[in-house]
CHARMM internal coordinates of N, CA and C (Angstrom, degrees):
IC EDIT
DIST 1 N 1 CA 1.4550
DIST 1 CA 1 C 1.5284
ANGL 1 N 1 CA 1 C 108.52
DIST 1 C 2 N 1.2225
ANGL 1 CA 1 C 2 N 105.94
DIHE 1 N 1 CA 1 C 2 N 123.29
DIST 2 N 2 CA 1.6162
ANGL 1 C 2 N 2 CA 109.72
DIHE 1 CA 1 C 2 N 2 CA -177.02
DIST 2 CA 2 C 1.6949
ANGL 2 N 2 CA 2 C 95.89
DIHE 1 C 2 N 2 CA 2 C -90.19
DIST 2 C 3 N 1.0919
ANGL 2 CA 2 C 3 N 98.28
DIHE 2 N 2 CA 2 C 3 N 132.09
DIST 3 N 3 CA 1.4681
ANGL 2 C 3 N 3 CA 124.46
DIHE 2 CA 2 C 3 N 3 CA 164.72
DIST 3 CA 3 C 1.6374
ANGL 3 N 3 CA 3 C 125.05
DIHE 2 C 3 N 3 CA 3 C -75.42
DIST 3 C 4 N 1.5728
ANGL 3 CA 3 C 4 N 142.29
DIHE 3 N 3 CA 3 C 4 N 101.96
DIST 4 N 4 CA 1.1365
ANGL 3 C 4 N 4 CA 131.15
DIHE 3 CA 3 C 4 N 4 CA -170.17
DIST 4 CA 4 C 1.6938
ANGL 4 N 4 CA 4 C 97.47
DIHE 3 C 4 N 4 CA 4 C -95.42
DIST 4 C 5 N 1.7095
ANGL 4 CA 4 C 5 N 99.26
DIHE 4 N 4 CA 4 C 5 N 167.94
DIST 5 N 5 CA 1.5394
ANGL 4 C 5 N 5 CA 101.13
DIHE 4 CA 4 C 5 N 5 CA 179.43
DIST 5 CA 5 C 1.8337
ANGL 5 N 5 CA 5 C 97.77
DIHE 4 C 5 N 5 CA 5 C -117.52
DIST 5 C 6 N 0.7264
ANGL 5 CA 5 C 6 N 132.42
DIHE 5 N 5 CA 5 C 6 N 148.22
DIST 6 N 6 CA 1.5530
ANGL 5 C 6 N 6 CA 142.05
DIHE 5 CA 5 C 6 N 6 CA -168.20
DIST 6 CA 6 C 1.3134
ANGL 6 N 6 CA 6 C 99.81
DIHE 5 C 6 N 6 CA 6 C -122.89
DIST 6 C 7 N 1.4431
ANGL 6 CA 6 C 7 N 107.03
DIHE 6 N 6 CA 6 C 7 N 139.20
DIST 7 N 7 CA 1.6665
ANGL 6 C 7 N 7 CA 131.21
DIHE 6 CA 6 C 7 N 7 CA -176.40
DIST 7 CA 7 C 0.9620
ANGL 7 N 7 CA 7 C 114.53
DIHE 6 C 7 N 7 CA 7 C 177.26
DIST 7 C 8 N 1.4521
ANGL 7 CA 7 C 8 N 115.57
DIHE 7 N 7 CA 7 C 8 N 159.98
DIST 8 N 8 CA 1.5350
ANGL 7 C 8 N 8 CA 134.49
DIHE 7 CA 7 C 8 N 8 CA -152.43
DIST 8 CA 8 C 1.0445
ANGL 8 N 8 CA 8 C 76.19
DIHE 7 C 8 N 8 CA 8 C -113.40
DIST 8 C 9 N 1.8639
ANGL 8 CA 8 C 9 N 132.54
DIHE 8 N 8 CA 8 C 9 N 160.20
DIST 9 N 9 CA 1.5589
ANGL 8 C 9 N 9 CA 155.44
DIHE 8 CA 8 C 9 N 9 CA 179.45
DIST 9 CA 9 C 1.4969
ANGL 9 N 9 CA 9 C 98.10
DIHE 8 C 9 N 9 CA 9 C -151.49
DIST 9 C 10 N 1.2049
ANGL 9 CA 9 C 10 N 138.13
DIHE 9 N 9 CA 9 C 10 N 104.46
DIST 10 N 10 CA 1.4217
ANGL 9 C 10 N 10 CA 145.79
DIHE 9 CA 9 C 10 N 10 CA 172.81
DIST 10 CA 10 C 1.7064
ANGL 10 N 10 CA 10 C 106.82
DIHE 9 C 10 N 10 CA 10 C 48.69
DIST 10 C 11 N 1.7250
ANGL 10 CA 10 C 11 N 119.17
DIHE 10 N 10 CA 10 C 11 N 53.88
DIST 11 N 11 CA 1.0614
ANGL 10 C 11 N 11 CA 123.82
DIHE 10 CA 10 C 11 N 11 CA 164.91
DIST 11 CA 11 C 1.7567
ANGL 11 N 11 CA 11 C 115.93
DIHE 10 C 11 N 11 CA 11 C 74.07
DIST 11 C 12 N 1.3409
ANGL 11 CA 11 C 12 N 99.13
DIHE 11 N 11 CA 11 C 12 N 18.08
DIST 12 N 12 CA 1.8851
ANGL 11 C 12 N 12 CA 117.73
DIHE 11 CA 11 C 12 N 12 CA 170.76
DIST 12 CA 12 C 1.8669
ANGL 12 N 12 CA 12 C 116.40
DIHE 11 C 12 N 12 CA 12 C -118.80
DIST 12 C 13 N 0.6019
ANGL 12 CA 12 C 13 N 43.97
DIHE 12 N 12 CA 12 C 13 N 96.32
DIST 13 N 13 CA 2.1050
ANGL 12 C 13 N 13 CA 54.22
DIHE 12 CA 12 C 13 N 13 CA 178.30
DIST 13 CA 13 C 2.1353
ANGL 13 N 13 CA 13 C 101.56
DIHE 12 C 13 N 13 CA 13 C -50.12
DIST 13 C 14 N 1.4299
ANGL 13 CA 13 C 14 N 92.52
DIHE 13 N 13 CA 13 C 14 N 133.12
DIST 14 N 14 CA 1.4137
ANGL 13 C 14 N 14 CA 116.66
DIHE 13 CA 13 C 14 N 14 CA -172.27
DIST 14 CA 14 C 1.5271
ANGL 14 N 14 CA 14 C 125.11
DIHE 13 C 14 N 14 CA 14 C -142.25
DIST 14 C 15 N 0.8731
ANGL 14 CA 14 C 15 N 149.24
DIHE 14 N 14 CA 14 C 15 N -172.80
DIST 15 N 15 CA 1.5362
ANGL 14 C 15 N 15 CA 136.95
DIHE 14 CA 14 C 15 N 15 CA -146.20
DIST 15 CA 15 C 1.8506
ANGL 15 N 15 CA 15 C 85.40
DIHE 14 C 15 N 15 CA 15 C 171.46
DIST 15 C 16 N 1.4691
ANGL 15 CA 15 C 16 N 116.07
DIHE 15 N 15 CA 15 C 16 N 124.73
DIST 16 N 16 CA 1.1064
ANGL 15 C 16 N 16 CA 109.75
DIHE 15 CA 15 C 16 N 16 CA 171.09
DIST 16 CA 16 C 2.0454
ANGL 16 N 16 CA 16 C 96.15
DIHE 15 C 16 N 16 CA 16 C -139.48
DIST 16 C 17 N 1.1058
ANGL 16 CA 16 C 17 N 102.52
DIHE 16 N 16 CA 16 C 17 N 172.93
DIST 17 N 17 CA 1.5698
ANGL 16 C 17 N 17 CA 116.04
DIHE 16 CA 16 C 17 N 17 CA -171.96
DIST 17 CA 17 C 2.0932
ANGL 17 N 17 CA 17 C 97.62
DIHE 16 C 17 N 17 CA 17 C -74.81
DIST 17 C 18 N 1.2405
ANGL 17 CA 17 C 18 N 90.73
DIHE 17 N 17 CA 17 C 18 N 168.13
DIST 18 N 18 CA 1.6399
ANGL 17 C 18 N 18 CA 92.12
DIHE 17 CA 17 C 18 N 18 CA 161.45
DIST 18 CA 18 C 1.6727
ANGL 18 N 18 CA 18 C 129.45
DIHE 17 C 18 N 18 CA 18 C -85.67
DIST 18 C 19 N 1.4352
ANGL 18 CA 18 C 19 N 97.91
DIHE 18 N 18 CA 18 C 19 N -11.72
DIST 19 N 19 CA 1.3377
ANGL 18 C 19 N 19 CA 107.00
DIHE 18 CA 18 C 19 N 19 CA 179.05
DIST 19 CA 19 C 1.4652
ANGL 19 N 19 CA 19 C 103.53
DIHE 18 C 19 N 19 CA 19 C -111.53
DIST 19 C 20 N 1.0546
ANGL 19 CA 19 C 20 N 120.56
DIHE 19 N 19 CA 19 C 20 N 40.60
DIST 20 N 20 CA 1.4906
ANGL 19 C 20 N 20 CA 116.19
DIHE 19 CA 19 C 20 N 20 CA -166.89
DIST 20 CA 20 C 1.8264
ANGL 20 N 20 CA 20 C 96.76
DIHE 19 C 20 N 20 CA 20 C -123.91
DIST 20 C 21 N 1.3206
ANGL 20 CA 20 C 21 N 114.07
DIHE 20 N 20 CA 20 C 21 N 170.47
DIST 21 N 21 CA 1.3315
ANGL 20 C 21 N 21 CA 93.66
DIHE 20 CA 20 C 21 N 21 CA -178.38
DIST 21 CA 21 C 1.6101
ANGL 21 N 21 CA 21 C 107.93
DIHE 20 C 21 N 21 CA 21 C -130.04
DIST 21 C 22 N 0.9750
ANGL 21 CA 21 C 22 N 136.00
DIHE 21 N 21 CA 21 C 22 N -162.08
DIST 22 N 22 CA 1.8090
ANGL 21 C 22 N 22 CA 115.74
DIHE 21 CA 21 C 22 N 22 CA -177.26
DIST 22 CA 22 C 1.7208
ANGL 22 N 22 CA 22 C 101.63
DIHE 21 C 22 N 22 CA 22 C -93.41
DIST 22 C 23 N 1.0502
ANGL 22 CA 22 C 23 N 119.16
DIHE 22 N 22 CA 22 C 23 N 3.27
DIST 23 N 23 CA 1.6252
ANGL 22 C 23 N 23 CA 96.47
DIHE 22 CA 22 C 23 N 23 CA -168.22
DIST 23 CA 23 C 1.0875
ANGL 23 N 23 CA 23 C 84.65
DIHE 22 C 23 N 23 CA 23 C -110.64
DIST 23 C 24 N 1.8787
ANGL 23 CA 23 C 24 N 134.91
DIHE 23 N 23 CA 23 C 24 N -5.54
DIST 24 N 24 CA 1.5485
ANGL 23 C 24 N 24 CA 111.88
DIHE 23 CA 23 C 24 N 24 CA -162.36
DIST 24 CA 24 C 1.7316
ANGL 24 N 24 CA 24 C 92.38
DIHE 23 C 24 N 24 CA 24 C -121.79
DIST 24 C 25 N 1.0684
ANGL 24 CA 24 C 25 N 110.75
DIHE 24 N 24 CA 24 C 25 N -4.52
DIST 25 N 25 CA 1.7603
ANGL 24 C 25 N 25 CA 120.48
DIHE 24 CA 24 C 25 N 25 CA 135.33
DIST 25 CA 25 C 1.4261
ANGL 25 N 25 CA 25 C 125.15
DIHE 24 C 25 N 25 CA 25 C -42.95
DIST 25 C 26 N 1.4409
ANGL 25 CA 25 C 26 N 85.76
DIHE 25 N 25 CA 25 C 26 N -74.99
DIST 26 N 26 CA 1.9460
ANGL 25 C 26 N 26 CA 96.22
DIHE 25 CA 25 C 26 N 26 CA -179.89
DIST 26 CA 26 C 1.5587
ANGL 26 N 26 CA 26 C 112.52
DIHE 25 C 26 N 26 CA 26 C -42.65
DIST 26 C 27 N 1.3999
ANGL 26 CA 26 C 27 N 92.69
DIHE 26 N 26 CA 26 C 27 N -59.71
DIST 27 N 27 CA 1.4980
ANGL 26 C 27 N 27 CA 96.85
DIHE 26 CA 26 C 27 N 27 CA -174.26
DIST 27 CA 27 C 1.1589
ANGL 27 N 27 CA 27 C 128.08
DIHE 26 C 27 N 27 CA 27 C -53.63
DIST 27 C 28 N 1.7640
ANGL 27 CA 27 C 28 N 123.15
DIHE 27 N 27 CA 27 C 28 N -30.14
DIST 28 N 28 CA 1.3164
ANGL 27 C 28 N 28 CA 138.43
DIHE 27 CA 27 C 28 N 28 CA 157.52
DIST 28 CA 28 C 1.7725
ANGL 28 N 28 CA 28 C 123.21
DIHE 27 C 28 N 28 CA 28 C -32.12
DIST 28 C 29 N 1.5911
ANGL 28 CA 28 C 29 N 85.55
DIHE 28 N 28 CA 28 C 29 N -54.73
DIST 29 N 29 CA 1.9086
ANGL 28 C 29 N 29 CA 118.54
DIHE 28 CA 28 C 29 N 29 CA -176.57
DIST 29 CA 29 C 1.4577
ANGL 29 N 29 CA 29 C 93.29
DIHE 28 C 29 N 29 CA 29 C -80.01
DIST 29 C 30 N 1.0098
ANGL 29 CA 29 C 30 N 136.19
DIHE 29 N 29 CA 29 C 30 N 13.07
DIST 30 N 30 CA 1.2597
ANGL 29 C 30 N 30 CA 125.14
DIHE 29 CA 29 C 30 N 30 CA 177.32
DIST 30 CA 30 C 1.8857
ANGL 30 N 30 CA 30 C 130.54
DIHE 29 C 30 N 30 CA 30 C 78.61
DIST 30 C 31 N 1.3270
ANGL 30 CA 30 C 31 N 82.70
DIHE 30 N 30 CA 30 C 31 N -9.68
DIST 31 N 31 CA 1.6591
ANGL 30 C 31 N 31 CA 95.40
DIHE 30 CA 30 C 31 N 31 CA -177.59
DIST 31 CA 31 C 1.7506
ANGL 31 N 31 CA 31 C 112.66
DIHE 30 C 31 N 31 CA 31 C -86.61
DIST 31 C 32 N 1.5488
ANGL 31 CA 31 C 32 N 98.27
DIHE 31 N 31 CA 31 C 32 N 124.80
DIST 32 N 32 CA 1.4850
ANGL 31 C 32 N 32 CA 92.32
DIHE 31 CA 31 C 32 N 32 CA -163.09
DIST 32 CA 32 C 2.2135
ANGL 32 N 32 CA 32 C 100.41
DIHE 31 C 32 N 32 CA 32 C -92.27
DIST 32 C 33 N 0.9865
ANGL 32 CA 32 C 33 N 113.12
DIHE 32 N 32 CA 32 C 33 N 132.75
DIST 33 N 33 CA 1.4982
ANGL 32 C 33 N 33 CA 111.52
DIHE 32 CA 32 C 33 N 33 CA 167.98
DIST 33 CA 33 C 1.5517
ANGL 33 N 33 CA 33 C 114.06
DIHE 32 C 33 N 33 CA 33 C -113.01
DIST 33 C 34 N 1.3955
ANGL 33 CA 33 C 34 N 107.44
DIHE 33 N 33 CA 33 C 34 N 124.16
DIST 34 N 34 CA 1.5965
ANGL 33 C 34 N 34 CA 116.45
DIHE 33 CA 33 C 34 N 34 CA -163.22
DIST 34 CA 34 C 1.5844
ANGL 34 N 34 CA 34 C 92.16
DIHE 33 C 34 N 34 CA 34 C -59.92
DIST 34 C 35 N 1.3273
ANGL 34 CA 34 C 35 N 110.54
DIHE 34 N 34 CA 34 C 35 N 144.36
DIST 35 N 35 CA 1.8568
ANGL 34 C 35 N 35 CA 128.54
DIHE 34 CA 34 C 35 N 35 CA 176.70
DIST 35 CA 35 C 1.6170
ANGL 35 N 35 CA 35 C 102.14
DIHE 34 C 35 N 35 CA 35 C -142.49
DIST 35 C 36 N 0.9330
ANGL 35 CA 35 C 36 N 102.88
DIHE 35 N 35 CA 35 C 36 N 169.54
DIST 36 N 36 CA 1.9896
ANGL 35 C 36 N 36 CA 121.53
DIHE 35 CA 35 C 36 N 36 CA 174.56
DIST 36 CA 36 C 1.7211
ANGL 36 N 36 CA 36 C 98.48
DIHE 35 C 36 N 36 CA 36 C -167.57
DIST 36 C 37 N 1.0717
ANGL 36 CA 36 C 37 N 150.43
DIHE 36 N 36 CA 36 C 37 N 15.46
DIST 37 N 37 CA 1.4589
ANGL 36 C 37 N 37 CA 129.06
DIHE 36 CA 36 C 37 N 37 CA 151.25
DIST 37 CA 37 C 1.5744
ANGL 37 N 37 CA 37 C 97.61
DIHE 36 C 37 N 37 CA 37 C -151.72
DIST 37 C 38 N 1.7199
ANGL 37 CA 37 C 38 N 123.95
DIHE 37 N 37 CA 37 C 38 N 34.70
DIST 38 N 38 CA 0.9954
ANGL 37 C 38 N 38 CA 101.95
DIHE 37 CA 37 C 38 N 38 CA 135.14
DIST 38 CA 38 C 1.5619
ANGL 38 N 38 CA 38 C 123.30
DIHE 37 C 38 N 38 CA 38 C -113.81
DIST 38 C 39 N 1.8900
ANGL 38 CA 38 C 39 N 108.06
DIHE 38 N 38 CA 38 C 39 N 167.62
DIST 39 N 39 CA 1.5746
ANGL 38 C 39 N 39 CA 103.83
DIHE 38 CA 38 C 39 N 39 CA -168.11
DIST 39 CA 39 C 1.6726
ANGL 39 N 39 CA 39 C 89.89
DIHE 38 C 39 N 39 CA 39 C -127.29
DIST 39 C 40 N 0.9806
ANGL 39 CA 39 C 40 N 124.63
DIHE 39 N 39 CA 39 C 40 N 143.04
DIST 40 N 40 CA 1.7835
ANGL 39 C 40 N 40 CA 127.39
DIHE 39 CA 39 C 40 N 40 CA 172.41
DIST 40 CA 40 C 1.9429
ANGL 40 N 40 CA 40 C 103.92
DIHE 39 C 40 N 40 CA 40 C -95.51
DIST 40 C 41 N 1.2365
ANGL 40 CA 40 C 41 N 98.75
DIHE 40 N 40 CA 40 C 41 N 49.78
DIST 41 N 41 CA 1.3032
ANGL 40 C 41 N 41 CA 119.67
DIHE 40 CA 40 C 41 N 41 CA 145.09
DIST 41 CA 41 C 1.4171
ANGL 41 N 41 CA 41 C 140.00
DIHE 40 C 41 N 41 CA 41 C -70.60
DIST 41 C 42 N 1.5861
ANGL 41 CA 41 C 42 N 123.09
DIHE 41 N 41 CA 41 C 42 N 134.09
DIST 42 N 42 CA 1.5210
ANGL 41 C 42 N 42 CA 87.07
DIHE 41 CA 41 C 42 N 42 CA 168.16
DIST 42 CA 42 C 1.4525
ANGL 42 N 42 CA 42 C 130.67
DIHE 41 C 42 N 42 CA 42 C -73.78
DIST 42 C 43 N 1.4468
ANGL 42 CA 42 C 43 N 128.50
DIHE 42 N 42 CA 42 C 43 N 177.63
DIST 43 N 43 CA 1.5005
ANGL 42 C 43 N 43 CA 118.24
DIHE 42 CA 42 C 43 N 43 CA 176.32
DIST 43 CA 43 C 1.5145
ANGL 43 N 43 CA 43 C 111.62
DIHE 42 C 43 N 43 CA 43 C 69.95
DIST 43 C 44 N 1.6048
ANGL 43 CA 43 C 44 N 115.27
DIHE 43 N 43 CA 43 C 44 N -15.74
DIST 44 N 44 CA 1.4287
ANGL 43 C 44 N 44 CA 118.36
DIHE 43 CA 43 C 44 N 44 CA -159.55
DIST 44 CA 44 C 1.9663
ANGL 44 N 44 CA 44 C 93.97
DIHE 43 C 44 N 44 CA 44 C -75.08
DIST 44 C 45 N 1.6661
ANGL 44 CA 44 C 45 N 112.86
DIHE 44 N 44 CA 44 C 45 N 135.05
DIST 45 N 45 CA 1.7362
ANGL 44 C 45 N 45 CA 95.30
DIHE 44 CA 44 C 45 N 45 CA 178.29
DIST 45 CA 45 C 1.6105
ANGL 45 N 45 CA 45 C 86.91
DIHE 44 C 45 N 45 CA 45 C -116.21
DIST 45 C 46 N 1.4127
ANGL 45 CA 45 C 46 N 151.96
DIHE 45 N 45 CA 45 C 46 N 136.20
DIST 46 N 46 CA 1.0253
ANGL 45 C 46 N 46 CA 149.59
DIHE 45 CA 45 C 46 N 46 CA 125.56
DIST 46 CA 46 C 1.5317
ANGL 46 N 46 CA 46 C 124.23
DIHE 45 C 46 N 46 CA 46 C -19.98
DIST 46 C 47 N 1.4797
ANGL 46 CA 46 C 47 N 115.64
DIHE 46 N 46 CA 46 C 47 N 128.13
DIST 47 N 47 CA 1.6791
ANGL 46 C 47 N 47 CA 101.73
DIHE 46 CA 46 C 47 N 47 CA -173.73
DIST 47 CA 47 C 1.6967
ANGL 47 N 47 CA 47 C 91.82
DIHE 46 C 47 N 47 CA 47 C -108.63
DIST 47 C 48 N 1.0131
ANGL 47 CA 47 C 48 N 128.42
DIHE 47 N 47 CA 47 C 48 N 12.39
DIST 48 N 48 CA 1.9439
ANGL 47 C 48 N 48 CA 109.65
DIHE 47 CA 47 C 48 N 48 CA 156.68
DIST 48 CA 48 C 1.2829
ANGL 48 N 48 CA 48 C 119.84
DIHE 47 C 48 N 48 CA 48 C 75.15
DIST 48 C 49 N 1.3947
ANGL 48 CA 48 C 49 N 108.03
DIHE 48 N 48 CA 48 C 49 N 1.09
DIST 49 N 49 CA 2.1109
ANGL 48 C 49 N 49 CA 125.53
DIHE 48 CA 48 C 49 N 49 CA -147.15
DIST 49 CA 49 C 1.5756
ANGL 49 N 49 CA 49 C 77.39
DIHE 48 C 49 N 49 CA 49 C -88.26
DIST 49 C 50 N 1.4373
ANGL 49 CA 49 C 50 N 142.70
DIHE 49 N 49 CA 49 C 50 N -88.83
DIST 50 N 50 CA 1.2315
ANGL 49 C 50 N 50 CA 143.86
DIHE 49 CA 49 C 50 N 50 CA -169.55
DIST 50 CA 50 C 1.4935
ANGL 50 N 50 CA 50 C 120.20
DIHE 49 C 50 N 50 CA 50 C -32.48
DIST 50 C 51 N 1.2150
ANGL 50 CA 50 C 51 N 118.73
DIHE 50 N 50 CA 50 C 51 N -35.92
DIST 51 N 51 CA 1.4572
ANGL 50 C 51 N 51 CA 134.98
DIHE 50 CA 50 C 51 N 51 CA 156.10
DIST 51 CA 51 C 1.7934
ANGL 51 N 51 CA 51 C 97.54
DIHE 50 C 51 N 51 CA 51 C 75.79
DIST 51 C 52 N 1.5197
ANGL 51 CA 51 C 52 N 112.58
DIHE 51 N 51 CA 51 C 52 N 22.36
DIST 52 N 52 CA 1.6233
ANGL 51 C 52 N 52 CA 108.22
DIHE 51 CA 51 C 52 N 52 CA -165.69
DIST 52 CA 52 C 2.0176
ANGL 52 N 52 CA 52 C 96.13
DIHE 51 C 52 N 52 CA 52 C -82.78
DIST 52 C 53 N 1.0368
ANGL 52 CA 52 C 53 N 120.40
DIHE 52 N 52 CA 52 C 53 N -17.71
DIST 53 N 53 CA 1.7626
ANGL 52 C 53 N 53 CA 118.54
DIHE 52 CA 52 C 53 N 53 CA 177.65
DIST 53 CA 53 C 1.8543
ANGL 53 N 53 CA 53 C 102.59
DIHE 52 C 53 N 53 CA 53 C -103.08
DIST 53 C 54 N 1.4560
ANGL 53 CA 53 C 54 N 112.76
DIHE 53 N 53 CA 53 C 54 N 39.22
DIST 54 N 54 CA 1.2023
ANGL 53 C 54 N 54 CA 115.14
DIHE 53 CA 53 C 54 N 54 CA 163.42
DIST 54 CA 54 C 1.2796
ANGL 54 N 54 CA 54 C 108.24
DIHE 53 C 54 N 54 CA 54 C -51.46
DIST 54 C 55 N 1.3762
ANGL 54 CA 54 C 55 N 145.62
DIHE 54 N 54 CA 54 C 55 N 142.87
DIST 55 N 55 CA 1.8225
ANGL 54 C 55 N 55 CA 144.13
DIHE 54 CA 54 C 55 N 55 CA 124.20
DIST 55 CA 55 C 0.9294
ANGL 55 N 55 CA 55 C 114.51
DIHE 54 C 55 N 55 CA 55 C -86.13
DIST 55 C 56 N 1.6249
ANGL 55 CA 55 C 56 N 124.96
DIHE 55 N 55 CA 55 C 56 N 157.56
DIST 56 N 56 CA 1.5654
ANGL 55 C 56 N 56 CA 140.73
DIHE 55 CA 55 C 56 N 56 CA 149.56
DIST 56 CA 56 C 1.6387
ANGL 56 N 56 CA 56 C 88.38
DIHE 55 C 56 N 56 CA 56 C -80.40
DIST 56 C 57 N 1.2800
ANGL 56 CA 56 C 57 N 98.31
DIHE 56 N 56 CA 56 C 57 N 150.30
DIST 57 N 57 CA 1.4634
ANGL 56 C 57 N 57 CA 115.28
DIHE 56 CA 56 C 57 N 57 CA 176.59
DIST 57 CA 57 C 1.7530
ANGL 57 N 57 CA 57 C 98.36
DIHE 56 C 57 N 57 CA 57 C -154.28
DIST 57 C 58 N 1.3708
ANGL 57 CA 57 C 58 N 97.55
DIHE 57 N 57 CA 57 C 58 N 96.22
DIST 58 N 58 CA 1.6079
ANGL 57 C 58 N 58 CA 140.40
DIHE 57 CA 57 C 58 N 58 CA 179.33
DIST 58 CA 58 C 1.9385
ANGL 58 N 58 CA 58 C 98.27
DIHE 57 C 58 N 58 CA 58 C -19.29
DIST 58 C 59 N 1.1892
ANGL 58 CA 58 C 59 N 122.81
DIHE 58 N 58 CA 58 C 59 N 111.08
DIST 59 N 59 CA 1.6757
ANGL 58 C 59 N 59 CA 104.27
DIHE 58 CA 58 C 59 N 59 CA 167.48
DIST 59 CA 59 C 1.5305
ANGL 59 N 59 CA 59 C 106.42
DIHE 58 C 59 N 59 CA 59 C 115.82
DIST 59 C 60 N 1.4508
ANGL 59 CA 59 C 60 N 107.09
DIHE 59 N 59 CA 59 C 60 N -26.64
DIST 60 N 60 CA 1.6910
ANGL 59 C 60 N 60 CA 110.86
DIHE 59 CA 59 C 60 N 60 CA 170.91
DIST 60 CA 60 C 0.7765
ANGL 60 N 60 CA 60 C 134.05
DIHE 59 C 60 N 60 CA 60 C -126.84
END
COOR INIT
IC SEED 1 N 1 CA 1 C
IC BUILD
């Protein structure tokens, strides 16, 4: 049984996988979040260093 994770993205309710990550969520839902070193490759890991697909994430 796959387990989904549920979240709101700019006041729209969304459902993403556990192996999924929030920007390749967003992007799914249509919501674009500006990036420069990530690639939707496989194997591809994002290193976070540019920090340009930062989120606020409400509570922390």
């Amino acid at each position: 049984m796959t387990v989904s994770i549920r979240f709101t993205l700019d006041g729209r309710e969304g459902e993403a996988a556990p192996d999924e990550s929030i920007w390749q969520a967003a992007r799914r839902l249509g919501t674009e979040i500006p990036h420069l070193c990530y690639r939707p490759e496989p194997g591809y890991r994002a290193d976070g260093n540019c920090r340009a697909c930062m989120v606020e994430i409400e509570g922390e």
